[in-house]
N, CA, C and O of each residue as an XYZ file, in Angstrom:
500
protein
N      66.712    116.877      9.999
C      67.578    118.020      9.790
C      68.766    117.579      8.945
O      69.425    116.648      9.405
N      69.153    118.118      7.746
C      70.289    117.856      6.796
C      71.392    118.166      7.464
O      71.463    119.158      8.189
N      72.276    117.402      7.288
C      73.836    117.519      7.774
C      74.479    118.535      7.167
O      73.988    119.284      6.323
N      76.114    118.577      7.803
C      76.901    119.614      7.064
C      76.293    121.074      7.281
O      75.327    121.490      7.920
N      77.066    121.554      6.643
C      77.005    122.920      6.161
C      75.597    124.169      5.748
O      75.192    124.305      4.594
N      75.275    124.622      6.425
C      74.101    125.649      5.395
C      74.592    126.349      4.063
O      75.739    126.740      3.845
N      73.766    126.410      3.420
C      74.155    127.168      1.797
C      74.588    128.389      2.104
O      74.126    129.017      3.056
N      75.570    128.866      1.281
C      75.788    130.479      1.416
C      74.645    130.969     -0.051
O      74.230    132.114     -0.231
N      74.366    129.892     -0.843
C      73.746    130.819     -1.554
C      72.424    131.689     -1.451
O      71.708    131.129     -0.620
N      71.762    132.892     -1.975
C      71.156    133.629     -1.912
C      70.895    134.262     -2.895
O      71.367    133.702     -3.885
N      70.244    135.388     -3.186
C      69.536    136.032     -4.308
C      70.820    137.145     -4.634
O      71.199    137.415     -5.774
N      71.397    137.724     -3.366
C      72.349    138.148     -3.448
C      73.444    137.639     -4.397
O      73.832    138.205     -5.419
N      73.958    136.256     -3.790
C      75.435    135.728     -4.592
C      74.623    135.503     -5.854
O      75.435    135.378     -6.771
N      73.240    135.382     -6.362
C      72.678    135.018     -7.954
C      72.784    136.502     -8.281
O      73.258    136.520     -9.417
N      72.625    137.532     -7.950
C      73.033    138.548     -8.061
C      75.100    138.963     -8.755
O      75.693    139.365     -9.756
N      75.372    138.470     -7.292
C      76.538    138.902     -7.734
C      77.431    138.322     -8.895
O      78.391    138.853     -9.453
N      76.689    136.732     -9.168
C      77.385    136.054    -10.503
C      77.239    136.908    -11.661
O      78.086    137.079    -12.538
N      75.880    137.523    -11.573
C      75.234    137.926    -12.926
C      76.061    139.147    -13.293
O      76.319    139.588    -14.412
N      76.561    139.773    -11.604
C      77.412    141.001    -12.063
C      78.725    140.463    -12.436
O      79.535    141.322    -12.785
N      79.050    139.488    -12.443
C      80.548    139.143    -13.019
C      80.577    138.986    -14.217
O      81.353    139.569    -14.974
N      79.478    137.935    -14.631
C      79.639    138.113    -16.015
C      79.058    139.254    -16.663
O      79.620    139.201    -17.757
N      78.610    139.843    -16.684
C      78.405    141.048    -17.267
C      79.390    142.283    -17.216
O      79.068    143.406    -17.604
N      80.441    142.001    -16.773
C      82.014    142.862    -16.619
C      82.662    142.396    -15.271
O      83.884    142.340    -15.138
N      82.003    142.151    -14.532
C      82.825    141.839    -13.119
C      84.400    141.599    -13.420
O      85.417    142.246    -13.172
N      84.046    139.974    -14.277
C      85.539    139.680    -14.314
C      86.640    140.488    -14.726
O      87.822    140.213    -14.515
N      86.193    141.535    -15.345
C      87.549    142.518    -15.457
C      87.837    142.896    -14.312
O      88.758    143.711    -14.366
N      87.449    142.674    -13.160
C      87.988    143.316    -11.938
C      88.308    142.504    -11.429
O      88.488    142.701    -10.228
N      88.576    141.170    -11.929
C      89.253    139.851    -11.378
C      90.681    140.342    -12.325
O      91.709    139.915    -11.800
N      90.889    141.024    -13.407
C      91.901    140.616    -14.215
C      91.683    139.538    -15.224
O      92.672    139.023    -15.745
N      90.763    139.241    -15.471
C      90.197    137.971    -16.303
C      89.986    138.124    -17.914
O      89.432    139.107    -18.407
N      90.408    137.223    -18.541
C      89.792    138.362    -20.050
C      89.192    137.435    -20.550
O      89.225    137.278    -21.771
N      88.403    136.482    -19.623
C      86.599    136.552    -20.476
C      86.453    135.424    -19.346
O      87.276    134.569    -19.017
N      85.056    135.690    -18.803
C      83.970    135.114    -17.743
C      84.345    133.029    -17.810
O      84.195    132.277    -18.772
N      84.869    132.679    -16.303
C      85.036    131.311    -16.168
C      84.353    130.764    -15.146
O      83.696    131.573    -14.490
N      84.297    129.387    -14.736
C      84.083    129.147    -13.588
C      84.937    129.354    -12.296
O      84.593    129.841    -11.219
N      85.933    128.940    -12.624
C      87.404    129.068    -11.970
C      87.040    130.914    -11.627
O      87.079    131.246    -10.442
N      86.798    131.708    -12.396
C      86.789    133.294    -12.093
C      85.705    133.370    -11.141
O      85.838    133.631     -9.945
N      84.687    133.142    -11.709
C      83.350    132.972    -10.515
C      83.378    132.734     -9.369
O      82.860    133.515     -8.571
N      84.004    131.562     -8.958
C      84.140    130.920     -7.720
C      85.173    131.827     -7.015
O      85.167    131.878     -5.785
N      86.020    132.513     -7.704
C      87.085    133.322     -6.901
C      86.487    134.704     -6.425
O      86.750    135.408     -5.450
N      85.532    134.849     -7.527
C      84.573    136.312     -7.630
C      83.916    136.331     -6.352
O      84.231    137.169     -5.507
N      82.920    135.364     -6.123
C      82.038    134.959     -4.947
C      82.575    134.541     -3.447
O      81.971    134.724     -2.390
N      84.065    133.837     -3.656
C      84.873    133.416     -2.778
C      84.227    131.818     -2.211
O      84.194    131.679     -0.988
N      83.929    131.118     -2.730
C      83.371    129.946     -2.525
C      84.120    128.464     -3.757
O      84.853    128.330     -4.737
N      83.431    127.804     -2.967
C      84.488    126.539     -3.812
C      83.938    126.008     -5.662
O      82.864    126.317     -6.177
N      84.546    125.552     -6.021
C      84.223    125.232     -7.377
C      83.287    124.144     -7.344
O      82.708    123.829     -8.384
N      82.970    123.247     -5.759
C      81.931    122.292     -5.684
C      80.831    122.911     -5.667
O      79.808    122.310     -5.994
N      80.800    123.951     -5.368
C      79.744    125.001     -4.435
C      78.701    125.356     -5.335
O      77.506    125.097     -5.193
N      79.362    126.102     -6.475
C      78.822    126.365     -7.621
C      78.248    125.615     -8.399
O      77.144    125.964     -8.817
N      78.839    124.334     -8.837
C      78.123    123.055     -9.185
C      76.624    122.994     -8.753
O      75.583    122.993     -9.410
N      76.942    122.932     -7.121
C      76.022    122.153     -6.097
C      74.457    123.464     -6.136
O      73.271    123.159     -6.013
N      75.104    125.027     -6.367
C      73.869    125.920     -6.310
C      73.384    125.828     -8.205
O      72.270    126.203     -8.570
N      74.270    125.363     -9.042
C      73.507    125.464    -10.486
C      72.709    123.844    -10.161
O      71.578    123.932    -10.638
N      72.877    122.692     -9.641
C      71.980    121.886     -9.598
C      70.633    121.934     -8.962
O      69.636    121.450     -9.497
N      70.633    122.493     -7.882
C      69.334    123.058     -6.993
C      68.612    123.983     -7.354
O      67.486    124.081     -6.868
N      68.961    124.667     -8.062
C      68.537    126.261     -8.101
C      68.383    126.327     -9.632
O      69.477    126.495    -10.171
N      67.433    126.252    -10.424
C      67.377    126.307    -11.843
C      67.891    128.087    -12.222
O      68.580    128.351    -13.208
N      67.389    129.167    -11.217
C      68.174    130.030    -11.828
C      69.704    130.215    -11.793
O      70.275    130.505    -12.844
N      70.237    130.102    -10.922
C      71.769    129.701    -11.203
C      72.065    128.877    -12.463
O      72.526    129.436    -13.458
N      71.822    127.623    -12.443
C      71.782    126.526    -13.413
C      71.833    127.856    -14.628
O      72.969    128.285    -14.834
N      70.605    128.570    -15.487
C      71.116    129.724    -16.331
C      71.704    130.462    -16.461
O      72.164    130.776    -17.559
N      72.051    131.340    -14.850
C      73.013    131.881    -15.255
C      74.816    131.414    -15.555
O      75.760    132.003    -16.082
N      74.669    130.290    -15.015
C      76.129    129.620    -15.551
C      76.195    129.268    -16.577
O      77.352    129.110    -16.969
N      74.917    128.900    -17.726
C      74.594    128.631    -18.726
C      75.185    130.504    -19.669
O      75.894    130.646    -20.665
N      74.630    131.386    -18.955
C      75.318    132.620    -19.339
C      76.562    132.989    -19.615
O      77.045    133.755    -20.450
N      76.991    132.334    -18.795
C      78.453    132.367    -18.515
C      78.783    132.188    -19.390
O      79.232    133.060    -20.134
N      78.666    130.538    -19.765
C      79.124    129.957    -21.311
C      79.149    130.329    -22.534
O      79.909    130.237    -23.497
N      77.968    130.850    -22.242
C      77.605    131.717    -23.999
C      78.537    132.976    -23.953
O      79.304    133.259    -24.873
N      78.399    133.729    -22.766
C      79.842    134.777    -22.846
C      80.821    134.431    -23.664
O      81.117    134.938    -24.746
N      81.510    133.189    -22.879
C      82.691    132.823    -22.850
C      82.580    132.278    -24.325
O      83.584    132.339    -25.036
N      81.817    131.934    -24.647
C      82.201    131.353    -26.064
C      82.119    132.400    -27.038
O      82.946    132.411    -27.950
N      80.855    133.657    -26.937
C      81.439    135.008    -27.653
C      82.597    135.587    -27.709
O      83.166    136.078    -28.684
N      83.023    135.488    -26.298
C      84.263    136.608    -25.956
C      85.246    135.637    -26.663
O      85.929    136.256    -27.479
N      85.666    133.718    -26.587
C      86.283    133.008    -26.989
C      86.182    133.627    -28.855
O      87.171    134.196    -29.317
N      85.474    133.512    -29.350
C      85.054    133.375    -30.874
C      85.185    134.983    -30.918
O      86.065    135.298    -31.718
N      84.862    135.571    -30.592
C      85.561    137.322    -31.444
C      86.562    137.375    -30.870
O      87.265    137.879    -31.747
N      87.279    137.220    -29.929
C      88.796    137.856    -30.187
C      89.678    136.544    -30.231
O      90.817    136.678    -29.785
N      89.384    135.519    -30.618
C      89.890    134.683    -31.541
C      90.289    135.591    -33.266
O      91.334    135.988    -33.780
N      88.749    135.600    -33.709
C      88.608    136.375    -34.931
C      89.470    137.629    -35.228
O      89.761    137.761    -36.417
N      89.879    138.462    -34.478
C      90.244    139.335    -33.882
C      91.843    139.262    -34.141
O      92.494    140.017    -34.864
N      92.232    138.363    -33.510
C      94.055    138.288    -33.370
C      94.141    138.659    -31.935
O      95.314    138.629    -31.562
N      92.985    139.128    -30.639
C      93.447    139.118    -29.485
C      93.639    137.863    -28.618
O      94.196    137.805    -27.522
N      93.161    137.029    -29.211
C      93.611    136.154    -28.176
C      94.565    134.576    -28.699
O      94.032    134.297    -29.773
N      95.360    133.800    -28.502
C      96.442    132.895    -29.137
C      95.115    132.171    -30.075
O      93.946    132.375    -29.749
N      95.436    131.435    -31.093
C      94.440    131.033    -32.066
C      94.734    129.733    -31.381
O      93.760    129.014    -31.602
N      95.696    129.030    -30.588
C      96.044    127.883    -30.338
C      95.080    127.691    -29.001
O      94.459    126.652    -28.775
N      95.066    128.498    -28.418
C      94.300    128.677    -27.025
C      92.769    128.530    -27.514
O      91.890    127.766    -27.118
N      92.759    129.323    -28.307
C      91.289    129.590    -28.116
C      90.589    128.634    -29.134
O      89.382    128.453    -29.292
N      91.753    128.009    -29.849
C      90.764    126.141    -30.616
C      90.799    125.131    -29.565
O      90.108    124.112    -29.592
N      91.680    125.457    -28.569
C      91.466    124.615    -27.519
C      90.377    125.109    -26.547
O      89.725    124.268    -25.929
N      90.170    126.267    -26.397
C      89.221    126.287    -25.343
C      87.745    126.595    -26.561
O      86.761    127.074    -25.998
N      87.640    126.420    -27.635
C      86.322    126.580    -28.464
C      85.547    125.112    -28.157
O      84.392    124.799    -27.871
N      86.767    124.407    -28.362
C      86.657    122.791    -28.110
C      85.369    122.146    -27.166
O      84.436    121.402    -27.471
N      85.774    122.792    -25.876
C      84.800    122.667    -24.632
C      82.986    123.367    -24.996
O      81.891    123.229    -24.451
N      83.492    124.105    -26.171
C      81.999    124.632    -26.349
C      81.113    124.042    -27.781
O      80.092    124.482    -28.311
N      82.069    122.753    -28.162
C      81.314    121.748    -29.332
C      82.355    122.175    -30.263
O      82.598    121.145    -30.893
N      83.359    123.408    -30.862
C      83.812    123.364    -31.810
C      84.735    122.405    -32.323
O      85.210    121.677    -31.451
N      85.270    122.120    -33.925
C      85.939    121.193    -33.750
C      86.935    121.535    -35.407
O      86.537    122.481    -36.087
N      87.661    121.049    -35.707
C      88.224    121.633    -36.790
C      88.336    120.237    -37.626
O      88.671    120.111    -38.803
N      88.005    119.338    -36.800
C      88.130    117.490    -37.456
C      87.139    117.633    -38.935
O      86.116    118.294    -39.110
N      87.706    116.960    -39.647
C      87.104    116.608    -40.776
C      86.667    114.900    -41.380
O      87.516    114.067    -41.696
N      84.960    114.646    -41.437
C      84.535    113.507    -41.594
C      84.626    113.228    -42.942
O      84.045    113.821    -43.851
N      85.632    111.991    -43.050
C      85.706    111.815    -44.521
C      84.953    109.915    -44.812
O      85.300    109.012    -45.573
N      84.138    109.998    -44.050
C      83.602    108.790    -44.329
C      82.348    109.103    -45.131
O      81.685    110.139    -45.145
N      82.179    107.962    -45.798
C      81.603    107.798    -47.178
C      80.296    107.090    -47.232
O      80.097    105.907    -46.957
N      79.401    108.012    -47.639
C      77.870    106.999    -46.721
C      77.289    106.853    -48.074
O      77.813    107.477    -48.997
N      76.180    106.033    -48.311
C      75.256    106.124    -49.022
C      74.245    107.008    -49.390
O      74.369    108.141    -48.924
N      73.112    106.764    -50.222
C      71.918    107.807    -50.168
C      71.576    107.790    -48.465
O      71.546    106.889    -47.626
N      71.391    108.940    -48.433
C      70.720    109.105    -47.239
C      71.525    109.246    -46.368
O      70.956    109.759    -45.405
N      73.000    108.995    -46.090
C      73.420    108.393    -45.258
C      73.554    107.253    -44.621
O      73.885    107.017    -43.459
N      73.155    106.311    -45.829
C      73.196    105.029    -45.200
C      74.391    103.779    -46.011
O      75.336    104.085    -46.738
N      74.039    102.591    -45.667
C      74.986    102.384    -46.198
C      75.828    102.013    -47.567
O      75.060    101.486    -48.372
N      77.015    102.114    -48.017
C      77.265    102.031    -49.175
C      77.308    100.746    -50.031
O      77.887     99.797    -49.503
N      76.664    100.511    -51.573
C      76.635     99.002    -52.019
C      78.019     99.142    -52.819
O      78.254    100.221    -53.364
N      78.458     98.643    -52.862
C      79.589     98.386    -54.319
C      79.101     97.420    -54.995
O      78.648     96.443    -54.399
N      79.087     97.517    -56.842
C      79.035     96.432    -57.286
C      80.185     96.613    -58.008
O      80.434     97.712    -58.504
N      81.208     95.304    -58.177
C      82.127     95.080    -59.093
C      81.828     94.115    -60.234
O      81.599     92.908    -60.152
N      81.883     94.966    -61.419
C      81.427     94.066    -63.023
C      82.323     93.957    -63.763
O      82.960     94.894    -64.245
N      82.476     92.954    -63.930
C      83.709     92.336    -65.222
C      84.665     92.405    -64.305
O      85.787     92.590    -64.775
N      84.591     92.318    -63.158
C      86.649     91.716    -62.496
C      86.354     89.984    -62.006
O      85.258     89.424    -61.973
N      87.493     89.488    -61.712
C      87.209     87.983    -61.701
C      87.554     87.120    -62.844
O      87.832     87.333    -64.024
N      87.449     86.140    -62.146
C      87.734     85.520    -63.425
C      86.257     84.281    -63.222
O      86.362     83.090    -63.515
N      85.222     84.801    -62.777
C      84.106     83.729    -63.160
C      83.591     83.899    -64.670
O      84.065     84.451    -65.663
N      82.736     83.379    -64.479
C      82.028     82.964    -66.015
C      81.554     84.145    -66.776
O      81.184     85.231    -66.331
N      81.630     83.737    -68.009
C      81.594     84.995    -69.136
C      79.758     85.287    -69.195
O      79.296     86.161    -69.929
């Protein structure tokens, strides 16, 4: 018999995530779908949620949902002017974006670069 606690989760609370992100969180006051919102939505801990997206492959997607929300709702009202442009390059961040620029210098292919230097020196003519 496993220790601790029984799961609260159910088809129900996979239910009720799916209704959050799909507008719920406006009835949190939220202006766009989090984990932090979720866990307050459901009333359960932020381990909790972790612990039902690892067990449970459908959870596991729908938190995966979540993200993609959040990175729509992040990226249009970024675009938009609704939401701080400072905020939302910081929170794009968490979803791969990046504004860094690679200025390193590769070869064909990407590989690596030869230099030849002709006529400097002072060796033989």
């Amino acid at each position: 018999m496993p220790a601790g606690r029984p799961t609260s989760y159910s088809e129900t609370m996979l239910a009720r995530a799916k209704e959050y992100i799909a507008g719920g969180y406006h009835e949190q006051d939220d202006q766009m779908p989090s984990i932090v919102g979720l866990r307050k939505y459901l009333g359960v801990a932020r381990s909790t949620i972790y612990e039902w997206a690892e067990k449970n492959p459908e959870f596991s997607d729908t938190l995966d949902e979540l993200e993609d929300e959040q990175e729509r709702t992040l990226f249009n009202k970024g675009l938009d002017g609704t939401f701080n442009s400072t905020i939302t390059k910081l929170a794009l961040g968490n979803h791969g974006y990046s504004d860094k620029t690679d200025n390193t210098v590769r070869g064909p292919n990407g590989g690596g670069l030869i230099v030849n230097f002709l006529g400097v020196g002072n060796g033989p003519a």
